[in-house]
GUKETOR-176546 format. One record per residue (C-alpha): residue number from 1; residue in three letters; x negated, y, z negated. Coordinates in steps of 0.001 Angstrom, whole numbers. Layout:
// residues N
  num  residuo       xx       yy       zz
  NUM      ala        X        Y        Z
...
END
This chain:
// residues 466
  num  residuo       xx       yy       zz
    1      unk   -40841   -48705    56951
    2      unk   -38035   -49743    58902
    3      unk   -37963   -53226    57183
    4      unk   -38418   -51563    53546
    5      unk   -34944   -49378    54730
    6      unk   -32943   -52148    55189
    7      unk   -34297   -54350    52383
    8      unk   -34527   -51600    50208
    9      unk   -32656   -48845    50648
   10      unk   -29640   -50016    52569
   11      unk   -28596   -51991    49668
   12      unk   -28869   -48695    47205
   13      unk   -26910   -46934    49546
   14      unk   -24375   -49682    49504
   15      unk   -24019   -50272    45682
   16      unk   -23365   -46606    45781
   17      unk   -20947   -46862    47774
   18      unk   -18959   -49325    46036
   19      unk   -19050   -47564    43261
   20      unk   -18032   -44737    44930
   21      unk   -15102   -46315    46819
   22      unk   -13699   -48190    43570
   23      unk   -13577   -45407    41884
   24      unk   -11509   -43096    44513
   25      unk    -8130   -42924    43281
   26      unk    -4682   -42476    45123
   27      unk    -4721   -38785    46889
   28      unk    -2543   -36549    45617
   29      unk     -863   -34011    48235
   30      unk     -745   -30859    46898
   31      unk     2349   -28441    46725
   32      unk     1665   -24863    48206
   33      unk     3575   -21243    47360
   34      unk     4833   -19296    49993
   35      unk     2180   -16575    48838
   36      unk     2254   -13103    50250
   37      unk     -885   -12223    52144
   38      unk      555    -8643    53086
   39      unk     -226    -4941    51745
   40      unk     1064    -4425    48210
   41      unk     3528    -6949    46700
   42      unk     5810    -9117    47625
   43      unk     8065    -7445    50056
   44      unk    11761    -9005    49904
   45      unk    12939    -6345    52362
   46      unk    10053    -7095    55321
   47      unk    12056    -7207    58535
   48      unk    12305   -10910    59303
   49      unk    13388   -10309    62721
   50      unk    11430   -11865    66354
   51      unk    10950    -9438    68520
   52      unk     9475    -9159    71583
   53      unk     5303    -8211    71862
   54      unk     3039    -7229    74485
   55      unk     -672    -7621    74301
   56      unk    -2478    -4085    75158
   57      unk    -4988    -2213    75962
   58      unk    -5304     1077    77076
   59      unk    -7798     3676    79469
   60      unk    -9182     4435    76072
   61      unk   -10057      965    74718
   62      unk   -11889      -39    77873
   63      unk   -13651     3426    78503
   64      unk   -15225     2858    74549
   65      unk   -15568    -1092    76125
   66      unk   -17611       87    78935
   67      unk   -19412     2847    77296
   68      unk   -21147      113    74466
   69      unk   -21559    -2155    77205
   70      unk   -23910       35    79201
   71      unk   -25707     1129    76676
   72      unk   -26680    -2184    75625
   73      unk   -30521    -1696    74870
   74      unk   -33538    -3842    76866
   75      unk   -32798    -7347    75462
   76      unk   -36058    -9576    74225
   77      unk   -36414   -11942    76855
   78      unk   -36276   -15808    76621
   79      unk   -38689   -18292    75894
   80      unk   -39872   -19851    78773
   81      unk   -38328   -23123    79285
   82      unk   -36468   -22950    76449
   83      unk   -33195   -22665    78149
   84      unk   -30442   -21775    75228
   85      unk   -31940   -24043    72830
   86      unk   -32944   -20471    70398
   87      unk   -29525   -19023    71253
   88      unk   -27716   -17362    73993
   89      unk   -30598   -16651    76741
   90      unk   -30998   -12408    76238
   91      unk   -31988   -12593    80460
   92      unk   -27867   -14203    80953
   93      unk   -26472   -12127    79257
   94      unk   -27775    -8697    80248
   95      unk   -28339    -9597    83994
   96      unk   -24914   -11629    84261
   97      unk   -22381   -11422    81565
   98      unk   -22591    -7818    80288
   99      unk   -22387    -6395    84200
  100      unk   -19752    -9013    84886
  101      unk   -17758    -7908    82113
  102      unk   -17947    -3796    83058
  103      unk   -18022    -3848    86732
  104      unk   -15790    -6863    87973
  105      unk   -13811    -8146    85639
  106      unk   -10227    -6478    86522
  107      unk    -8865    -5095    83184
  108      unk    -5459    -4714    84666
  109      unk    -4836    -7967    86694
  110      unk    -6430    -9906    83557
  111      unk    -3775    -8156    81153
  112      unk    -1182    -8840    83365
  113      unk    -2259   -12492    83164
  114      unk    -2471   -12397    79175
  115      unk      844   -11582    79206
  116      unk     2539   -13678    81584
  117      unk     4099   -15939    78881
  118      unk     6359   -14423    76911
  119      unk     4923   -12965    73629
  120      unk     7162   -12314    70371
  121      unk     6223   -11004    66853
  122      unk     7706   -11928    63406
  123      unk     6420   -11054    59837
  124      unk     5593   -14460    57667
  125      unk     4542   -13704    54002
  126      unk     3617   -10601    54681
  127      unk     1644   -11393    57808
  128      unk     2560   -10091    61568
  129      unk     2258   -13363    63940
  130      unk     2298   -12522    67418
  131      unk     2683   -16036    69459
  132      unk     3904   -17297    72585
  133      unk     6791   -18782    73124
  134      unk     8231   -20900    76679
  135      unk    11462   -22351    77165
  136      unk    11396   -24812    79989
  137      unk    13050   -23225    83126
  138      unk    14806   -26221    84386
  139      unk    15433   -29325    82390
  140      unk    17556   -31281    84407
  141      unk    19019   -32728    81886
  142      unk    16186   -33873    80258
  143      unk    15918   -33434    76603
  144      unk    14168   -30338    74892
  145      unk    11565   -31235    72165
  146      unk     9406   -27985    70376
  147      unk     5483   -28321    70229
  148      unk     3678   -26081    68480
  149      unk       50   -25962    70057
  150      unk    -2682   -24261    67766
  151      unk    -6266   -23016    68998
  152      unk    -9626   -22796    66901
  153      unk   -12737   -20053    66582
  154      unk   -14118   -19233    68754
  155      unk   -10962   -19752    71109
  156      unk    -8065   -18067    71579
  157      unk    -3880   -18353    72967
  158      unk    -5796   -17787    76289
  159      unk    -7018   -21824    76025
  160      unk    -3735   -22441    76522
  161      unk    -3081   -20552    79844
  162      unk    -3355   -23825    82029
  163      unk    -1438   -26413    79696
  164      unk     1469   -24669    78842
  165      unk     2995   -24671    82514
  166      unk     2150   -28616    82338
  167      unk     3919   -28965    79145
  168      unk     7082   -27030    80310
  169      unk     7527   -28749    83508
  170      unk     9983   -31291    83680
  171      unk     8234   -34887    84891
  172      unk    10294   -37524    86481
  173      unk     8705   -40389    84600
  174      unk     9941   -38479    80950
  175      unk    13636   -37792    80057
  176      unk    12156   -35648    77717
  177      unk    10521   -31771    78152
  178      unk     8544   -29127    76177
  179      unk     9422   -26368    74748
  180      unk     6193   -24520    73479
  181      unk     4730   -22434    70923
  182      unk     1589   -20835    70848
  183      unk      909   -18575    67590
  184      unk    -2530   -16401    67284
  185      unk    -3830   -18103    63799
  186      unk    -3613   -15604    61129
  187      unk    -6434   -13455    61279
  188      unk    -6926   -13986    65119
  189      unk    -5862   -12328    68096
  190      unk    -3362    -9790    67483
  191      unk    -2089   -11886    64155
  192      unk    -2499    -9817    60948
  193      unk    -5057   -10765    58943
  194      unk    -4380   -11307    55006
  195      unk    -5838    -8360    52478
  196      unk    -6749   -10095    49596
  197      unk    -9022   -13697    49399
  198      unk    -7357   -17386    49451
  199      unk    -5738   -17885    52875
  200      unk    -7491   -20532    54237
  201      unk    -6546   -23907    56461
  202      unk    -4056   -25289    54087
  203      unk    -1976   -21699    53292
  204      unk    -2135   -21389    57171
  205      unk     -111   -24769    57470
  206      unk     2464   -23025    55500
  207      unk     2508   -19748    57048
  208      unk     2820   -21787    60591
  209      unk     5496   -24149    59261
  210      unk     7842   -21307    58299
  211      unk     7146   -19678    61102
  212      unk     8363   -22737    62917
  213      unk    11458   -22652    60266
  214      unk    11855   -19002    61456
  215      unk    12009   -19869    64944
  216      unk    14723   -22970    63930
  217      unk    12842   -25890    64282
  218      unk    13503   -28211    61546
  219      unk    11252   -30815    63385
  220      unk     8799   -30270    66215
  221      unk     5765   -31846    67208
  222      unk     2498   -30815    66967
  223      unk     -780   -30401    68769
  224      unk    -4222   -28480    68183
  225      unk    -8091   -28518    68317
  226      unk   -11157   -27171    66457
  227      unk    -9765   -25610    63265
  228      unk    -5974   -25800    65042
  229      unk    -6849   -29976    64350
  230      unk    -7736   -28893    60610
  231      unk    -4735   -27094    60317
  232      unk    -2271   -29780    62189
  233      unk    -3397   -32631    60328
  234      unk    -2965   -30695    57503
  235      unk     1018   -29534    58018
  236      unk     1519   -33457    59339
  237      unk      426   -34549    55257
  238      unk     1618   -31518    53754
  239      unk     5449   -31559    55440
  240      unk     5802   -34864    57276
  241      unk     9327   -34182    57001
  242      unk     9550   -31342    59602
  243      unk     6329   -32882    61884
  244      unk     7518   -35610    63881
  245      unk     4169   -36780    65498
  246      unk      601   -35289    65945
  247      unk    -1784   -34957    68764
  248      unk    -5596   -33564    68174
  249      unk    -8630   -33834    69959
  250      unk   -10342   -33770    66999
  251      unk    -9215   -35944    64600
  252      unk   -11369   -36036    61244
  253      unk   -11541   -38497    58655
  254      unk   -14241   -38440    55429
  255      unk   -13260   -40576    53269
  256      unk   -15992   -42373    50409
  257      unk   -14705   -45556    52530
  258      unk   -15882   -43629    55981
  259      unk   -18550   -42609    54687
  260      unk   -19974   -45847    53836
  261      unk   -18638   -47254    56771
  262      unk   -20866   -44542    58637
  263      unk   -24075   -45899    56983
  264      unk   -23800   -49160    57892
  265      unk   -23173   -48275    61723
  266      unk   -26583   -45915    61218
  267      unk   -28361   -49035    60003
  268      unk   -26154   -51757    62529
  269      unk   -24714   -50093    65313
  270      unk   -25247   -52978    67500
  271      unk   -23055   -55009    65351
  272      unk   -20397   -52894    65584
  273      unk   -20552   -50396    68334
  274      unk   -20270   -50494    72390
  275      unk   -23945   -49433    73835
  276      unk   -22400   -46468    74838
  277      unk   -21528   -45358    71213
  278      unk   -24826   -45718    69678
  279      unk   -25424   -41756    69777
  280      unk   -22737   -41072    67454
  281      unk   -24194   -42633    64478
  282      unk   -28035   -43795    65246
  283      unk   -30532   -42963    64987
  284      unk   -29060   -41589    61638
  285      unk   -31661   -38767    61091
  286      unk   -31308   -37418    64354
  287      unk   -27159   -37786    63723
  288      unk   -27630   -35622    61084
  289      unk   -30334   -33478    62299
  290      unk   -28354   -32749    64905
  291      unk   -25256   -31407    62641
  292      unk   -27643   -28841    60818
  293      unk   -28963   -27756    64245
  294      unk   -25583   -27280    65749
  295      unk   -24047   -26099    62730
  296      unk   -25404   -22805    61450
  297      unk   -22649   -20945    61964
  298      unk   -20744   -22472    59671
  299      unk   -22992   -21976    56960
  300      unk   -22972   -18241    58082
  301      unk   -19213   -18071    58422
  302      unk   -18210   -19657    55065
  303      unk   -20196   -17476    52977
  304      unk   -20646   -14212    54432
  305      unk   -18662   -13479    57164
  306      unk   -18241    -9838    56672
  307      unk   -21516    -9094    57165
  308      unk   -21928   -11213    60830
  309      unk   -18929    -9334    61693
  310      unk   -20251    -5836    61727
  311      unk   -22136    -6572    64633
  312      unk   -19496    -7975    66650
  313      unk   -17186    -5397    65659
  314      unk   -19615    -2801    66806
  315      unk   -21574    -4533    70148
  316      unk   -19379    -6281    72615
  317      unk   -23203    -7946    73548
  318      unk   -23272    -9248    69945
  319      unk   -19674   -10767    70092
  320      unk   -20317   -11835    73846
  321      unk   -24053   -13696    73178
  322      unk   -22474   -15416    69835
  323      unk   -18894   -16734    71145
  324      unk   -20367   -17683    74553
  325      unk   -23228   -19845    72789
  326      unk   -20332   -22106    71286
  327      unk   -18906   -22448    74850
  328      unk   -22004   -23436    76155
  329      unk   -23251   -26157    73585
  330      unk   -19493   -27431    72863
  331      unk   -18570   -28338    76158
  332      unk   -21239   -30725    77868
  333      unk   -24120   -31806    75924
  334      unk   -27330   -31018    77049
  335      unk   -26151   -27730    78610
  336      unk   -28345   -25465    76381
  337      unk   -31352   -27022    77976
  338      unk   -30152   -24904    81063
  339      unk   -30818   -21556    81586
  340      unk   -27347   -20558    82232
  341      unk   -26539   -22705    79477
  342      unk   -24086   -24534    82223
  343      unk   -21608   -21862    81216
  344      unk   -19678   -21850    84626
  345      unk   -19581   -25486    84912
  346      unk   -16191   -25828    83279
  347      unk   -15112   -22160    83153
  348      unk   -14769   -18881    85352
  349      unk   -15849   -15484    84046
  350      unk   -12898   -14348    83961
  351      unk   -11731   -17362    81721
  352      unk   -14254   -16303    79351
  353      unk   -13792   -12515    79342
  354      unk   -10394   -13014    78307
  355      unk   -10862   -14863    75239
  356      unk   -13571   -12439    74357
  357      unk   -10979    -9565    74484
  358      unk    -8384   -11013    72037
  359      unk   -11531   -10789    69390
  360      unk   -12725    -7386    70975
  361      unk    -9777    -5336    71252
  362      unk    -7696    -6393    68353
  363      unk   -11328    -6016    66288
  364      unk   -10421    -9490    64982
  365      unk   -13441   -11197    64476
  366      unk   -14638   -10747    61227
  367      unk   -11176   -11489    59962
  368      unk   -11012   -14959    62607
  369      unk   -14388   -15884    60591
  370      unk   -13413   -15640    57220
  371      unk   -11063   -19052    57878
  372      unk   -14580   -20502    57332
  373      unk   -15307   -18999    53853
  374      unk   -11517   -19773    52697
  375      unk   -11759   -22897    53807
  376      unk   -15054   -24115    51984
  377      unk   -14848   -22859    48705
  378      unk   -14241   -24209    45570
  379      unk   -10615   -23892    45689
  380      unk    -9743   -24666    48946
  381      unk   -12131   -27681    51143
  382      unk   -11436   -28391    54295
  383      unk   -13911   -31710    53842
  384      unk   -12335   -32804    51048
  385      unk    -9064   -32322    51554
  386      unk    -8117   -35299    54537
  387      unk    -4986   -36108    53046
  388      unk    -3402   -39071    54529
  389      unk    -1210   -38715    57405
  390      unk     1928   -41051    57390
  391      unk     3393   -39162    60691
  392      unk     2740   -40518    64612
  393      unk     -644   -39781    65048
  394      unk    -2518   -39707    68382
  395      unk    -6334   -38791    68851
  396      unk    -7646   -37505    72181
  397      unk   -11596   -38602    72374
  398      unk   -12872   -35924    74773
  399      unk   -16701   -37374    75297
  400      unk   -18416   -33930    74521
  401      unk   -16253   -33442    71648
  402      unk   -18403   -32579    68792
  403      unk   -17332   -35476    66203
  404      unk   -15910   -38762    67061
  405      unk   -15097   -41872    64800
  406      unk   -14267   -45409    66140
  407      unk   -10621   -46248    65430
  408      unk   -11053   -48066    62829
  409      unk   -12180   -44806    60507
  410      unk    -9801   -42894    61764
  411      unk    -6928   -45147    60240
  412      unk    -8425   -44716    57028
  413      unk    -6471   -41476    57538
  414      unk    -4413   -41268    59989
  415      unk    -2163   -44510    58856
  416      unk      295   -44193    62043
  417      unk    -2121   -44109    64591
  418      unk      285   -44729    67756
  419      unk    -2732   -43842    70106
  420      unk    -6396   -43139    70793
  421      unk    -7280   -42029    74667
  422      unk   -11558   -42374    75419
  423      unk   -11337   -39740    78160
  424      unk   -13540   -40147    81330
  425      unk   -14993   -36181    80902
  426      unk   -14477   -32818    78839
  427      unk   -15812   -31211    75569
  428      unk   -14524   -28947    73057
  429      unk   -12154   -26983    74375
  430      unk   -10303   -29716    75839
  431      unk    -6921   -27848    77112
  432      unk    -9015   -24969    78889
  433      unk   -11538   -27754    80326
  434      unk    -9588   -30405    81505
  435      unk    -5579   -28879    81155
  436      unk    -4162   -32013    82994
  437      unk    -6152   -34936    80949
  438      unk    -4873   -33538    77797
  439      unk    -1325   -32614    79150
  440      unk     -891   -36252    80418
  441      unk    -2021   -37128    77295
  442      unk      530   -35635    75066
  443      unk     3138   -36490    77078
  444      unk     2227   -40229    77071
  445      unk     2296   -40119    73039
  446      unk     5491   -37797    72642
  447      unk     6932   -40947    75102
  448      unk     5862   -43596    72842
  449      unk     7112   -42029    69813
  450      unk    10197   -41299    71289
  451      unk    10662   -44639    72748
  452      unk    10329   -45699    68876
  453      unk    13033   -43269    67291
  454      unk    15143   -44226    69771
  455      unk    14711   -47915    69415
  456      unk    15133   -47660    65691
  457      unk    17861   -45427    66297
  458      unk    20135   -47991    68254
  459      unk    19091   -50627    65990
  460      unk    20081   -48785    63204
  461      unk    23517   -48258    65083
  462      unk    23875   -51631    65405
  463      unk    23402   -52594    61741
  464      unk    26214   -49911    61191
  465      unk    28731   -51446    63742
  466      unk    27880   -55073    61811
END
């Protein structure tokens, strides 16, 4: 059979994929509206001030909290041996996460954490953002240079608790230092969500570059993961005049040309691939197989999110058993085989209790999962549309990420790539999981890019003088 595949097959697959490839034509880049995603029309009186906000909640949120959480009913047990591999184990949850969550996690310390960076609120098209926003303390002199630093679903601002310090923290080995900002995606958090369909990742580019605007950043830099990679990747093609270099940790590229590329490494990986790398593209049915398996949500989230979301708007249980799955089987492979689904291997409780709140008290999931259904539709998709990116591009290769592509497919895309880091550990949520690898990593690309605009700066100077 094997022998018939390669004689056979492969060769159909490749004549496709010629065909396929010769025929793709030069991308287009879109143009987006500033469209207003508020109540009633457009609003050319909203107050456009930034003011300051404070996450809250009160005696009365977290009496209702407790209240549901006790009367969580008998949960079915699970299957022996099974670990997580069906789901969140019901055993976990009740025995440790739901007591955790009710007895010892401190409600006011935690809020008081929340909020220790400062928070500010401004309306964009209609929409209240509510993001964080630090100005290095000290500079020393060193130059000031804005980063805007985007989350994903199922995460939260709180990823970002242990980076930012790192990022606003003068180093002696930089002349240069952060200033950061940290918006709650429209629709999470305590971000308004938009009343009426359409605002997926490519109106949220626009929504987050005139916030940026707002704020008086003409150019910035830019860094995110999970859907906040989507969405950066997507601002870097869309304005590469106000981006002046990218970071992800999940860079994406599905291009016809990838795609063939990716059926020849099923078939060859040998030929092209380190040992090591095999797992990402053979044995190409279990690739695959294992993208169905790990991907149900999606398939829930981009078509019928509403209805998911009435049980996570009513059962903190629900919303704790479904968000804490991802954590699990995002961060290390091979962790749902365990039956605490290794959840406290990368993160405390109270880590993860946090991020839970900004969906539970806000009542923001439902909302945070329709960015999957306006994002794979007919009008807007998120697979299809991997513009080219022109701008500095770096890609962090976390080794539990859950997509990786060799270098060479990811300049298909990203057509500056300045730098690609393998790191030695971490998953998913890289910034939460390992703060100082992807710090350090940031840093070392903002430095090479800067090194560059300088260089072509004084060379430019110098063709001046002559």
């Amino acid at each position: 059979m094997n022998i018939l595949i390669k004689l056979v097959i492969l060769p159909a697959i490749v004549s496709i994929g010629g065909i396929i490839y010769l025929q793709s034509r030069t991308v287009q880049i879109p143009v987006y509206e500033n469209t207003w995603w508020g109540p009633g029309i457009e609003n050319h009186n909203v107050d456009k001030s930034i003011k300051p906000f404070k996450i809250d909640w009160n005696d009365k949120d977290i009496e209702d909290l407790k209240n549901r959480l006790n009367r969580t009913r008998d949960l079915v047990p699970h299957l022996e041996g099974a670990g997580w591999t069906y789901g969140m184990s019901g055993n976990f949850l009740k025995e440790t996460i739901l007591p955790y969550w009710m007895n010892k996690y401190d409600f006011k310390s935690r809020l008081t954490h929340i909020n220790k960076f400062p928070l500010f609120s401004t309306n964009i098209q209609g929409l209240n953002i509510r993001f964080v926003h630090v100005k290095p303390k000290n500079t020393n002199g060193k130059r000031v240079l804005p980063l805007i630093i985007l989350h994903g679903w199922p995460g939260s601002i709180t990823e970002f608790q242990k980076v930012i310090p790192l990022l606003t923290t003068p180093r002696d080995d930089q002349d240069f230092v952060f200033e950061v900002i940290a918006p709650c995606l429209p629709g999470f958090g305590f971000s308004d969500g938009a009343v009426r369909p359409g605002l997926g990742a490519p109106q949220i580019a626009v929504v987050l570059k005139n916030l940026m605007l707002r704020l008086g950043f003409e150019k910035y830099y830019i860094h995110g993961g999970d859907w906040g990679a989507i969405i950066t990747a997507m601002m870097s093609s869309l304005f590469p005049a106000h981006v002046l270099g990218m970071h992800s940790t999940m860079c994406i590229a599905t291009s016809p040309k990838v795609l063939l590329k990716v059926m020849f490494y099923s078939f060859f990986p040998s030929l092209l691939l380190a040992e090591e790398d095999y797992h990402w593209f053979y044995p190409m049915s279990e690739r695959f197989g294992q993208i169905l398996y790990f991907t149900g949500y999606l398939h829930l989230q981009a078509t019928r999110p509403d209805s998911l979301g009435v049980g996570m708007a009513d059962s903190p249980a629900a919303l704790a058993s479904y968000v804490l799955e991802k954590f699990s089987e995002a961060t290390k492979r091979g962790s749902i085989f365990k039956d605490d689904g290794g959840l406290f291997d990368k993160f405390t409780p109270e880590e993860l209790i946090d991020n839970l709140m900004m969906y539970w008290i806000p009542n923001k999931m439902t909302t945070a999962m329709r960015i999957y259904a306006e994002s794979f539709n007919k009008k807007n998709n998120a697979w299809a549309q991997q513009w080219p990116v022109e701008i500095p591009s770096s890609c962090a290769q976390f080794p539990h990420e859950i997509s990786w592509y060799p270098r060479e497919f990811l300049q298909e895309r990203f057509l500056n790539l300045v730098l690609v880091t393998r790191m030695p550990r971490g998953g998913h949520f890289a910034t939460l999981e390992e703060p100082e690898l992807a710090a350090n990593d940031i840093h070392k690309f903002v430095g090479i890019v800067e090194g560059q605009r300088m260089a072509f700066a004084q060379k430019s100077a110098m063709k001046t003088d002559l």
